[in-house]
N, C-alpha and C positions, 0 to 999 in steps of 0.2 A: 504494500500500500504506500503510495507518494503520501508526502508530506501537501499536505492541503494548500498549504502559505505559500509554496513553490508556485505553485498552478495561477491563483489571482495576480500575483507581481509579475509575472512573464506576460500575464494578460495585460497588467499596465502598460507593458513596456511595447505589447503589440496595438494598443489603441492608440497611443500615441504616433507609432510609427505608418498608424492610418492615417491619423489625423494629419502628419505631415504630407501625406501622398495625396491627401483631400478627398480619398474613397469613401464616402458617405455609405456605401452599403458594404465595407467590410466593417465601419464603424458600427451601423445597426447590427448586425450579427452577434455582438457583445453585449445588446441589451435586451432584458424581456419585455415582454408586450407590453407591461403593467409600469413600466419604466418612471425616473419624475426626472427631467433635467432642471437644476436650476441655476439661468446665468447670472455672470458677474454683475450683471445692467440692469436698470428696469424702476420700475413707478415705484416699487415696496420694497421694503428692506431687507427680502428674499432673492430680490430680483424677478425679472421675467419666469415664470413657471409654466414648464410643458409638460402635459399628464398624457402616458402614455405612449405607446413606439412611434405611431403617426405625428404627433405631435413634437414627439423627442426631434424627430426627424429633420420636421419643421425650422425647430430649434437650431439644431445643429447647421443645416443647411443656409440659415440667415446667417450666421461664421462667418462662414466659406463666403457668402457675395457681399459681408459690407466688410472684412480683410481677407482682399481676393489672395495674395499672398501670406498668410496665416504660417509661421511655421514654430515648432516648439523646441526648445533646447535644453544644456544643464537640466536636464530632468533626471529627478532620484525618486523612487517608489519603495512604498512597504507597505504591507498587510498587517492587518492582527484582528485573526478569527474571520469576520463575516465584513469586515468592514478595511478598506486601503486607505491612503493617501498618494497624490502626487504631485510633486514640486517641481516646476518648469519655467522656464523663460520664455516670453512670448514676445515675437516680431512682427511685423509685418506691416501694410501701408492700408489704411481704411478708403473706401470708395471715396472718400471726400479727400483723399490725397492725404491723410495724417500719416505722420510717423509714428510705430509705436514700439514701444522698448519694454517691457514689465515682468515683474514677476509676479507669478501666482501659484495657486493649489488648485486641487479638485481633492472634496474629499466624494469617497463610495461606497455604496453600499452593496453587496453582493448576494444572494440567493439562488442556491442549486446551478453553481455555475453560471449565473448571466448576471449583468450590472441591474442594479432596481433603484438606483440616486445615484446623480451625478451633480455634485452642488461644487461651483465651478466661485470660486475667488480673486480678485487680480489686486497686485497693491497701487494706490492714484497715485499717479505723477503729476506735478504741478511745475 
């Protein structure tokens, strides 16, 4: 029997390595249907909330078109039990031509193998 904790952090490290390629459907594959993404943006102090794979989807896919170049770096991952963390650098130019430079997290939550919260963090730069 593997070691449980092995399996979600290599899955980190393979979600990431989507999200750099921008394959939105090797990214949905990692999530279940019942999924919540929450971004770092938004009206509430949760940010924007997407309930759902369809939605997740949604979510995700607005990234990718307002930072068409999106990519993440210095990323470190770790688990413990049911739940990850991941720390990364985030680049890339927003549709409105910004520069962006930042660090953030994602913290997750896991069930029978597929992601069920993805609550995504960035720190502001001013």
């Amino acid at each position: 029997m593997s070691d449980e904790s092995d399996f979600p952090t290599q899955t980190l490290k393979n979600i990431l390595e989507a999200f750099n390629r921008h394959d939105l459907e090797a990214i949905m594959d990692f999530f279940a249907d019942d999924a919540v993404l929450y971004m770092p943006k938004g009206s509430t102090p949760r940010g924007q909330v997407y309930s759902g794979k369809v939605a997740v989807r949604e979510g995700l896919a607005s990234r990718f078109k307002s930072i068409p170049d999106v990519h993440y770096s210095e990323d470190e991952h770790w688990v413990c039990g049911n739940r990850g963390v991941s720390q990364w650098t985030l680049t890339g130019t927003t549709s409105e031509n910004i520069k962006l430079k930042v660090r953030g997290c994602d913290l997750w939550i896991f069930q029978e193998g597929k992601i069920i919260q993805k609550n995504s963090f960035w720190k502001i730069v001013q």
